[in-house]
PLY file of the C-alpha trace (Angstrom):
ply
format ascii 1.0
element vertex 501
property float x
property float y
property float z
element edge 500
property int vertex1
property int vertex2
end_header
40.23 178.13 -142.21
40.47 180.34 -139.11
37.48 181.85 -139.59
35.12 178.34 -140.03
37.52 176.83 -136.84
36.07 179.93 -135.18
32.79 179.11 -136.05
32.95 175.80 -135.01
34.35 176.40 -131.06
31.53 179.38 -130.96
28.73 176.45 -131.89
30.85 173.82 -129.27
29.27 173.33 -126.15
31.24 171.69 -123.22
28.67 169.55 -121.07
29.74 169.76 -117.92
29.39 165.98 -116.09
27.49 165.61 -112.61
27.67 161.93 -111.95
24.85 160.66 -110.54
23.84 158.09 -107.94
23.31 155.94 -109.89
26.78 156.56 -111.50
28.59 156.00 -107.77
25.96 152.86 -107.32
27.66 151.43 -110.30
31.53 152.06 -109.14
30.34 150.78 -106.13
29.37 147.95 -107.18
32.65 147.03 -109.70
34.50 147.64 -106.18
32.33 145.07 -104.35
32.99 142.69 -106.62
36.70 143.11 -106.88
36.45 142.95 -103.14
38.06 146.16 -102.62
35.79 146.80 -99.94
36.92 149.95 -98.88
36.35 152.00 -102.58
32.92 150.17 -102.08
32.02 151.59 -99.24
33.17 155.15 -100.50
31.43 155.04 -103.87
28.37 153.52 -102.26
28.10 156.14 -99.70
28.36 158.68 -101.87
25.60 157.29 -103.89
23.42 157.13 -100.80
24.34 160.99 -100.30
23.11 161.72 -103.49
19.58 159.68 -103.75
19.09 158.90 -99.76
15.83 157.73 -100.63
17.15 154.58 -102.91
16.39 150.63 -101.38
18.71 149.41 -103.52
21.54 151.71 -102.68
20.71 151.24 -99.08
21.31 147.03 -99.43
24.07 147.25 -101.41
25.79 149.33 -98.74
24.59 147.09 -95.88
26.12 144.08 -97.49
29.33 145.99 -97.73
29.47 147.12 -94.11
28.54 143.18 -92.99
31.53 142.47 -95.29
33.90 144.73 -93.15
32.55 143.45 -89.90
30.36 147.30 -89.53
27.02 145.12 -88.41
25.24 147.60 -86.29
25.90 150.14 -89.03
24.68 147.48 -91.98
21.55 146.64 -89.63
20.70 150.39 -89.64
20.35 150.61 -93.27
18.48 147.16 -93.68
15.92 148.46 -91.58
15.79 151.69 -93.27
15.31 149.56 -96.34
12.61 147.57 -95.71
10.59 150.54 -94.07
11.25 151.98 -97.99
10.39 148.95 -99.57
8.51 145.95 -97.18
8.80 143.85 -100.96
12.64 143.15 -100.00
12.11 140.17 -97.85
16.00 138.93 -97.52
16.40 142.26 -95.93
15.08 140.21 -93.19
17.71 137.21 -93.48
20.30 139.50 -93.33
19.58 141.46 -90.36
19.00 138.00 -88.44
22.67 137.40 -90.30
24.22 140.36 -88.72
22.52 140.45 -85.18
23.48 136.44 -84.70
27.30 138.17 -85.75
27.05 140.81 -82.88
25.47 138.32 -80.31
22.11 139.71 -80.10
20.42 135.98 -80.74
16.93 136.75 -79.77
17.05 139.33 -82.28
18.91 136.94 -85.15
16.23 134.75 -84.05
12.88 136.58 -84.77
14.13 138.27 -87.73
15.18 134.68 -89.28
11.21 133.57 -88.39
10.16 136.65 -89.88
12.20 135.93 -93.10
10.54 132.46 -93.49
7.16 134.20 -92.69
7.90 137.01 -95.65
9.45 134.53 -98.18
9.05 131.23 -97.92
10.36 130.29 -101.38
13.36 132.68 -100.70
16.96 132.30 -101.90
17.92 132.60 -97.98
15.73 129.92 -96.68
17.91 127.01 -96.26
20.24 129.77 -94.28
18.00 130.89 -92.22
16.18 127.54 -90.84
20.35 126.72 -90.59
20.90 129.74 -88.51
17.51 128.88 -86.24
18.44 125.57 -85.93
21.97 126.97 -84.24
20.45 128.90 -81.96
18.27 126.81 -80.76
20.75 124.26 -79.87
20.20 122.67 -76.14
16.92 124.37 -75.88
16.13 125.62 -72.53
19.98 125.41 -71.23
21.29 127.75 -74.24
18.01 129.75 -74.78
18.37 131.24 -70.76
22.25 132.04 -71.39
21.63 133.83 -74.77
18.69 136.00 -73.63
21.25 136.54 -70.64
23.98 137.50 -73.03
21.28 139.91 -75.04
20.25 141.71 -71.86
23.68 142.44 -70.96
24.81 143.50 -74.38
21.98 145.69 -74.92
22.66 147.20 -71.30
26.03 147.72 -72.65
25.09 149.09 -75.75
22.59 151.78 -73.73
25.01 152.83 -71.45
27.72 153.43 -74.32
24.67 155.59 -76.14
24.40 157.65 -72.43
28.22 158.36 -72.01
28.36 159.59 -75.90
25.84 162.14 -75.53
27.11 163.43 -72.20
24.30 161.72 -70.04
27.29 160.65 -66.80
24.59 160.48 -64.26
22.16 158.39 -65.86
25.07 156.22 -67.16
26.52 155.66 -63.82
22.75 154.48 -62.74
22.63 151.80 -65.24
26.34 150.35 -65.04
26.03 150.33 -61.46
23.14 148.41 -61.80
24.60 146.32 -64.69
27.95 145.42 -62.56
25.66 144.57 -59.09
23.93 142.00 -61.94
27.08 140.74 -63.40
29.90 141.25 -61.16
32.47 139.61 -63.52
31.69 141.54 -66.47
34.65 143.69 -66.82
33.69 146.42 -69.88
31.06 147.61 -67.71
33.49 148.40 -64.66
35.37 150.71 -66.89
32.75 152.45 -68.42
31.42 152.87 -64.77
35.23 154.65 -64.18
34.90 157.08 -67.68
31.43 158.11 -66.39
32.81 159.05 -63.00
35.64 160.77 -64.68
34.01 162.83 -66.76
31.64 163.58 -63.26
34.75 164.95 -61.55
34.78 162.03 -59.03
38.00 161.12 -59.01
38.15 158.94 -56.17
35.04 157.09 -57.40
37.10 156.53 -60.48
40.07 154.99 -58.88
38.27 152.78 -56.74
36.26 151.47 -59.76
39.53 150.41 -61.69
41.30 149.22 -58.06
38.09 146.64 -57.95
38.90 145.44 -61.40
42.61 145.33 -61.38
41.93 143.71 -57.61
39.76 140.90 -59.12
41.15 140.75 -62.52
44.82 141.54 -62.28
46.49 142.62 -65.60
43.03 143.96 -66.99
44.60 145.57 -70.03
41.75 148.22 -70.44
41.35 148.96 -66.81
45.19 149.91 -67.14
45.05 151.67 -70.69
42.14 153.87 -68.84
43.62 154.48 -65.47
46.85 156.17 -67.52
44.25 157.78 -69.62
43.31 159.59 -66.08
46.77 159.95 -64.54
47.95 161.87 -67.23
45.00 164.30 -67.37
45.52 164.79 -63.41
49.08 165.23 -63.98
50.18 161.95 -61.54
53.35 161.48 -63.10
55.56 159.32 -61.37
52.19 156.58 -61.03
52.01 157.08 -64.76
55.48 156.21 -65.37
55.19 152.69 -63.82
52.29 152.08 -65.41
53.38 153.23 -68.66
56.37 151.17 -68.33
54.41 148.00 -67.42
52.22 148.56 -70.86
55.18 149.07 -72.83
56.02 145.15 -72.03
52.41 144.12 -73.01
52.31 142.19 -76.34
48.34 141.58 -76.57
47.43 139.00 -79.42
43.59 139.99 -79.61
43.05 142.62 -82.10
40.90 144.72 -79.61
43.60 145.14 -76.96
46.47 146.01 -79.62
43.77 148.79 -80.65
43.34 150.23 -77.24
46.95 150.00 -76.52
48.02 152.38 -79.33
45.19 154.43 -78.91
45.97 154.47 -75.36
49.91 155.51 -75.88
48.37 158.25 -79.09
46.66 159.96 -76.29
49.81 160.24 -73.98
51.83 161.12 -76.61
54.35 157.90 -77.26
53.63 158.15 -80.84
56.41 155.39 -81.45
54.50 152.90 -79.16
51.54 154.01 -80.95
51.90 153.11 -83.98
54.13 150.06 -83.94
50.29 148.41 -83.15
48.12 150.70 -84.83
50.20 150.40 -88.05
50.60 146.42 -87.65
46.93 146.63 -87.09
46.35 148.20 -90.58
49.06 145.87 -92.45
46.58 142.88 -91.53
43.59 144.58 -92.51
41.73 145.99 -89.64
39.00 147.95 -90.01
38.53 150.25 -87.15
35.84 152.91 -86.11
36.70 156.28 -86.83
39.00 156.87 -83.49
41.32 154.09 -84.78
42.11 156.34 -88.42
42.17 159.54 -85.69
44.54 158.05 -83.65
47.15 156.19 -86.94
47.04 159.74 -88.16
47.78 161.50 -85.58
51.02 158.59 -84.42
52.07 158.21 -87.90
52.40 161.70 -88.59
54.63 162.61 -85.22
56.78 159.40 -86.23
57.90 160.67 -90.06
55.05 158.69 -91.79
53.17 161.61 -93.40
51.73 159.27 -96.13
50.45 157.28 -93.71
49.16 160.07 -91.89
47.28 161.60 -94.77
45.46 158.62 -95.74
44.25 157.63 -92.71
43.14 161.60 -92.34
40.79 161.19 -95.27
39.03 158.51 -94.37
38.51 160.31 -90.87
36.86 163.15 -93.19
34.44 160.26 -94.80
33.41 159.97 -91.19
33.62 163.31 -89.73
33.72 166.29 -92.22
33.37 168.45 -89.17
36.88 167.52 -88.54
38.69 169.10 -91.57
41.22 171.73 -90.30
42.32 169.58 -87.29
45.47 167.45 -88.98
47.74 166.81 -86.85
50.23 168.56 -89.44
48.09 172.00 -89.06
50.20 174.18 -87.20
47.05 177.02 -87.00
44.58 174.27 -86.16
40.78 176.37 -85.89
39.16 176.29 -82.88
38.03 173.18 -81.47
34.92 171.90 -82.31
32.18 170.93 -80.23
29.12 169.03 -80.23
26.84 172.48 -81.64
28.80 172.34 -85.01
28.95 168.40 -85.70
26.27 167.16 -87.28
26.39 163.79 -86.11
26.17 164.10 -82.89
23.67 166.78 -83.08
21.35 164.03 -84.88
21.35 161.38 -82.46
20.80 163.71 -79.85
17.46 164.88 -81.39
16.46 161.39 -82.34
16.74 160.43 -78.68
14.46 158.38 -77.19
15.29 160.72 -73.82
13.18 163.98 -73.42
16.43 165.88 -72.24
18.31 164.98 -74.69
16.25 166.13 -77.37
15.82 169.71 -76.04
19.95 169.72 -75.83
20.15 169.05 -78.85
17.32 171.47 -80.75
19.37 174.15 -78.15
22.29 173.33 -79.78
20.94 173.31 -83.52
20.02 176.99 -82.56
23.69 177.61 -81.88
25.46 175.87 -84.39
27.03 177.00 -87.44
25.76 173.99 -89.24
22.30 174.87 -88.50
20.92 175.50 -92.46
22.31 172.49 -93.65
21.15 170.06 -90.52
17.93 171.49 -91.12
17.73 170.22 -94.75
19.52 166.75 -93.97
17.32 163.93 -95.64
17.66 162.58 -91.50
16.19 165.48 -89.64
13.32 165.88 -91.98
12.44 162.23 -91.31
12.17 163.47 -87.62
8.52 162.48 -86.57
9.10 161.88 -82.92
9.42 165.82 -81.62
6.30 166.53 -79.14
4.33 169.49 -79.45
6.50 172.00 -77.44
9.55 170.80 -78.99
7.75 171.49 -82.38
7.08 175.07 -80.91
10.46 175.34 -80.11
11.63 174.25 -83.73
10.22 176.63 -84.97
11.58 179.01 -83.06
15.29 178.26 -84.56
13.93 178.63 -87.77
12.78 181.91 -86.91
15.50 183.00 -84.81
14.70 186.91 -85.79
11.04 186.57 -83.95
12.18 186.14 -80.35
9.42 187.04 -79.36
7.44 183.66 -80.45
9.34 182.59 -77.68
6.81 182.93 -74.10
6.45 181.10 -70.82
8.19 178.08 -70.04
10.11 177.55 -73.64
11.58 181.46 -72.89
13.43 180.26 -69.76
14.13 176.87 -70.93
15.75 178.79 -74.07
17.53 181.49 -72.49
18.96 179.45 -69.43
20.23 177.43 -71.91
21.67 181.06 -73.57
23.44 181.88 -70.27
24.67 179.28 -69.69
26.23 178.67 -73.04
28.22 181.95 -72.91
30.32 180.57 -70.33
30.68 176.95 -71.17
31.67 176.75 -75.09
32.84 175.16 -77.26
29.99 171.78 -75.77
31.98 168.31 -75.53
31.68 165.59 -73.14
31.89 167.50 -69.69
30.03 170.38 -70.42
27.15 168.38 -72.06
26.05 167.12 -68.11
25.84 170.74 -67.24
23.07 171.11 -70.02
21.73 167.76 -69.77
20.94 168.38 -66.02
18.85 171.23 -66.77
17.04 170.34 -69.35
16.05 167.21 -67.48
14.84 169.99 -64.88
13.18 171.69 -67.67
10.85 168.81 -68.55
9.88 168.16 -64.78
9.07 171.51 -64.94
6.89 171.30 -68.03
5.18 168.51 -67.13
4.23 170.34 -63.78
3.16 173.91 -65.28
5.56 175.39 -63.20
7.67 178.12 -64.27
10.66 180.02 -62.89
10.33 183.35 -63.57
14.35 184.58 -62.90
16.59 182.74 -65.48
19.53 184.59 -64.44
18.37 182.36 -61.12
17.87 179.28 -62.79
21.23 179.26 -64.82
23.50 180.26 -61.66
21.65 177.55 -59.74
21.99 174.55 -61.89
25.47 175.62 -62.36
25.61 175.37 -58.91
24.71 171.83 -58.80
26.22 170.39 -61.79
29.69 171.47 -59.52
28.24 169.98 -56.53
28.09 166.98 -58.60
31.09 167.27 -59.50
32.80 167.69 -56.36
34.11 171.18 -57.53
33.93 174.01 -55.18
32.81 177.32 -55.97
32.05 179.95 -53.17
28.26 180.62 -53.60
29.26 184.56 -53.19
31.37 184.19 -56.76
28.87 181.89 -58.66
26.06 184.38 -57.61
28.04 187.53 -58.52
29.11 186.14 -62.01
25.31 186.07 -63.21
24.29 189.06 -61.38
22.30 188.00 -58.81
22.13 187.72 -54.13
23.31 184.88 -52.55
19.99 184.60 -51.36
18.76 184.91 -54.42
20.70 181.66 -55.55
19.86 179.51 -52.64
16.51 179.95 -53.22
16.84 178.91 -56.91
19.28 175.74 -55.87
16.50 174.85 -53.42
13.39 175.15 -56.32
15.66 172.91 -58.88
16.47 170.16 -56.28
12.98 169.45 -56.15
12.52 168.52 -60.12
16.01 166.70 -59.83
14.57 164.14 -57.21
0 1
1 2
2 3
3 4
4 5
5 6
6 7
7 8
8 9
9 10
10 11
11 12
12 13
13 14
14 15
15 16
16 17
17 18
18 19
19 20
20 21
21 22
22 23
23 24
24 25
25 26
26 27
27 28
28 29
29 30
30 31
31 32
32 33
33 34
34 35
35 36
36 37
37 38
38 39
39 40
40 41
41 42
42 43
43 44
44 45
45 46
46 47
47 48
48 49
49 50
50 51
51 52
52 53
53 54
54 55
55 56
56 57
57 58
58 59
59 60
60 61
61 62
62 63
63 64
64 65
65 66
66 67
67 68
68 69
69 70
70 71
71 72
72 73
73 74
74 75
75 76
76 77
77 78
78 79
79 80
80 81
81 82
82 83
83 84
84 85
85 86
86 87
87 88
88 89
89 90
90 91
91 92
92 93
93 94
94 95
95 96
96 97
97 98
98 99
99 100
100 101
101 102
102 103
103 104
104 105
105 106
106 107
107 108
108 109
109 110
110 111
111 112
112 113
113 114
114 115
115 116
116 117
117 118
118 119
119 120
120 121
121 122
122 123
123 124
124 125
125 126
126 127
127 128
128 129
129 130
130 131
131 132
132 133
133 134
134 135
135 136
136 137
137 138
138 139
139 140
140 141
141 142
142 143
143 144
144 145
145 146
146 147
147 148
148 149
149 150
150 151
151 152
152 153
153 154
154 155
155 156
156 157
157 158
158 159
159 160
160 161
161 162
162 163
163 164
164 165
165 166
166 167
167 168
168 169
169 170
170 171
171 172
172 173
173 174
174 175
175 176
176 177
177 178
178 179
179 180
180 181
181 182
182 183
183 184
184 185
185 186
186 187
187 188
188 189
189 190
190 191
191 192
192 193
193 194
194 195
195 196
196 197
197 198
198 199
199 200
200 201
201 202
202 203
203 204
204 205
205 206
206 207
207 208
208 209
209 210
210 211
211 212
212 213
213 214
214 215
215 216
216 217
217 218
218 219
219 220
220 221
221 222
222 223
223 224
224 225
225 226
226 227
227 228
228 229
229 230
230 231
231 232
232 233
233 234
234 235
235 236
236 237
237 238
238 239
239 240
240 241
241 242
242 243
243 244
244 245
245 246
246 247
247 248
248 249
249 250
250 251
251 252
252 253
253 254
254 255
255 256
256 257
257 258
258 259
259 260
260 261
261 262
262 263
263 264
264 265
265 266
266 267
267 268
268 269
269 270
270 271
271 272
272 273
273 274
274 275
275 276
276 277
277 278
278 279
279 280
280 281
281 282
282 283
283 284
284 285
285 286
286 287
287 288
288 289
289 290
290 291
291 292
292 293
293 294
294 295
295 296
296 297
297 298
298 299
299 300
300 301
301 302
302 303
303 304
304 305
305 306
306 307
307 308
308 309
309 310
310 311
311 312
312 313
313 314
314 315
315 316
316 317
317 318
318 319
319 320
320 321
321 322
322 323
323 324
324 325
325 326
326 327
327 328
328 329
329 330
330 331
331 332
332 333
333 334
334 335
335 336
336 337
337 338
338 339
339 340
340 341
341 342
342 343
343 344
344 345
345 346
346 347
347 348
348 349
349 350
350 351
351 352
352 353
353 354
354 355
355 356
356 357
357 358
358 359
359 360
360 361
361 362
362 363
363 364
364 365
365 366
366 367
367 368
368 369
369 370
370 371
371 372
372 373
373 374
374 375
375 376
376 377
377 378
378 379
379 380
380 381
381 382
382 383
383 384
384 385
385 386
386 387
387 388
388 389
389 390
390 391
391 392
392 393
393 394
394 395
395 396
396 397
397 398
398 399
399 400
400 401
401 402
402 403
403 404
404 405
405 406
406 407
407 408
408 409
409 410
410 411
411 412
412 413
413 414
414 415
415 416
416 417
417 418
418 419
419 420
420 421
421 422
422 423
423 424
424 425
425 426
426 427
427 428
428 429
429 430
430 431
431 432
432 433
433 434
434 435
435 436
436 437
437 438
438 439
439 440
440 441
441 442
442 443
443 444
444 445
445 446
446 447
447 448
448 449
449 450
450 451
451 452
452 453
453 454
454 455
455 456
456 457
457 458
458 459
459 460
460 461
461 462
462 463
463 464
464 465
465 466
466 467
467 468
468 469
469 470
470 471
471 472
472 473
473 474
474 475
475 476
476 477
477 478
478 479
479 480
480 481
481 482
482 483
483 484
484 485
485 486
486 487
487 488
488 489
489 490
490 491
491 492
492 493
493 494
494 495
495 496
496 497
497 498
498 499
499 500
């Protein structure tokens, strides 16, 4: 008997299982319509990890995301979907669906014409001459405040875009102009103030959030922010009373409770913080990933480590980059900057802004993530790079033939390189430093002029990125740290004003 049983497990084989996406598309889907949204989305996502290239996938996780109130993020997959497959009309109903949700009426609008156009026996059709007929209420009277509205909000959304990929400058340029246009519209007052922070302008940053509290007294995120700065410059008997003022606030819209314990994560009242972000969760809210980052890290410091680890997962869903930061990790790794998450390194290179691109193909040929970003289903999709930037693509995926690299793309490059020895790991501040000289980079490029000393170049833009700032630096010490004359350096600072005019 022992021998044949032998026989037997020698013949057995064990087949492993890989599940599929079609297998997640399925759990998915059994989620959905339990409506526990949430395993949805996971199962879903996966699915789309594992055949990016799917329609159906794609819809079925755009109707979840519209379900959990995610409608920019449903909208990117819809159109996504219908560049995949033009056949699925109500991919057009839905998008009008979500934009009408997010206020962007002009766009709910055309996409709801476009719909009737596409199908006009659809399931959707009744909806969407419903959802025209709404916006086109009081014709001329309604039609000037929407487009209004959509102008503002797309302003808004721009100038968000320009302060997450480090672009302060060119973000203070639009808000300004946005809050000369609209000088009760509040939001764009205190992104005006975080763009000035992150400049260094202090004072610029008060006065910006003196005007708002001035004309809009109480202004809970004008408050929540100017804390935010207090604490980092260390003002702590002003951040006392203001703390103690927010401490009284009870805020009944959802968005305020979130930027209140957010606000009191970041300064460390973890009690404060998660009394709301806690009662935020118990009635369902689903926040970006920040809010998870912020429960986690409040729960955790308060004796609520289950709490803290679930909210830390879903944190990983959206970051993976982010794995070895938990707040319970005594020996947390280094910090992590924009060169080794992948994210952000994608929407930089899919910018619509010259500058922005190079940054971010100079950081792909820094980052530790580099083999795998280069064989993301998004990147390859990447149509958009011009011919140097191809060049200079290729480059990174060569990095042994440094000598591919001539002319203009070898100082652009190895600026870059000095630079980037002294001001690593890249986040938010440093990424204006790099921004502003690749913006010089371009002018220089499209003038076929080229700076032969890049020892020059990198002292001098350093130079002015401080002068922005309002930092001082003697120019004997900035020259002397890259090994070059004073005179050497105002000559340099003079040559790069020109292509920052």
């Amino acid at each position: 008997m022992r021998k044949d049983s032998k026989a037997r497990n020698e013949k057995t084989k064990i087949l492993p299982f890989i599940p599929t996406g079609e297998y997640y598309f399925n759990k998915g889907l059994k989620a959905f319509h339990r409506r526990d949204l949430s395993n949805a989305k996971k199962y879903l996502s996966r699915a789309m990890q594992l055949e990016p290239l799917e329609p159906m996938i794609m819809f079925q996780l755009a109707m979840v995301l519209t379900e959990i109130g995610e409608y920019r993020e449903s909208n990117d997959l819809l159109h996504q979907t219908v560049e995949i497959d033009p056949y699925m009309t109500e991919c057009h109903y839905f998008l009008a669906n979500n934009y009408a949700h997010i206020g962007f009426f002009k766009e709910a609008y055309k996409y709801s014409v476009l719909y009737l156009e596409k199908d006009e026996d659809g399931e959707f059709v009744e909806d969407a001459e419903d959802l025209i007929e709404l916006i086109s209420m009081d014709a001329e009277e309604v039609i000037d405040s929407l487009h209004e509205q959509d102008e503002l909000i797309l302003k808004q959304e721009e100038a968000r875009n320009l302060l997450e990929s480090g672009n302060f400058q060119r973000a203070v340029e639009l808000l300004q102009e946005v809050v000369e246009t609209y000088p009760e519209f509040w939001s764009a007052y205190n992104n005006l103030a975080l763009a000035y922070f992150y400049l260094g302008e202090m004072d610029k940053t008060s006065e910006v959030l003196e005007e708002v509290l001035e004309k809009s007294p109480g202004n809970l995120h004008a408050l929540c922010n100017l804390a935010v700065f207090m604490y980092y410059q260390r003002r702590r008997d002003e951040l006392e009373k203001i703390v103690d003022g927010l401490t009284k606030v009870k805020p009944m819209m959802q968005e305020h409770q979130y930027k209140l314990g957010a606000t009191f994560a970041l300064l460390g009242l973890y009690e404060e913080s998660y009394f709301w972000l806690k009662k935020l969760q118990k009635v369902g809210f689903e926040g970006d990933p920040g809010f998870y980052y912020w429960l986690s890290q409040a729960a955790y410091h308060t004796g609520h480590p289950k709490t803290a680890h679930s909210a830390w997962e879903i944190v990983l869903e959206f970051n993976p980059e982010k794995e070895g930061l938990e707040p319970w990790n005594t020996e947390k790794s280094q910090e992590i900057g924009y060169e080794d998450h992948t994210s952000s390194l994608l929407k930089k290179m899919s910018s619509t802004y010259a500058e922005e691109r190079w940054f971010g193909l100079f950081l792909l040929s820094v980052s530790k993530q580099q083999a795998s970003i280069l064989s993301n289903a998004e990147f390859r999709s990447f149509t958009h790079f011009s011919p140097a930037e191809m060049n200079y693509l290729s480059f990174i995926q060569k990095p042994a033939g440094k000598d591919m690299l001539s002319g203009l793309l070898r100082v652009g490059h190895h600026t870059a390189e000095l630079l980037y020895e002294k001001h690593q790991p890249v986040g938010p501040v440093e990424s204006g430093l790099f921004l502003m000289w690749f913006s010089i980079f371009q002018e220089m490029l499209n003038q076929k002029v080229e700076l032969s000393n890049i020892n020059g170049c990198a002292a001098a833009v350093e130079y002015l990125w401080l002068k922005l700032r309002n930092t001082k630096k003697p120019q004997k010490d900035l020259a002397e740290s890259f090994g070059i004359s004073v005179s050497t350096l105002r000559k340099y600072v003079k040559a790069l004003e020109e292509y920052l005019r």
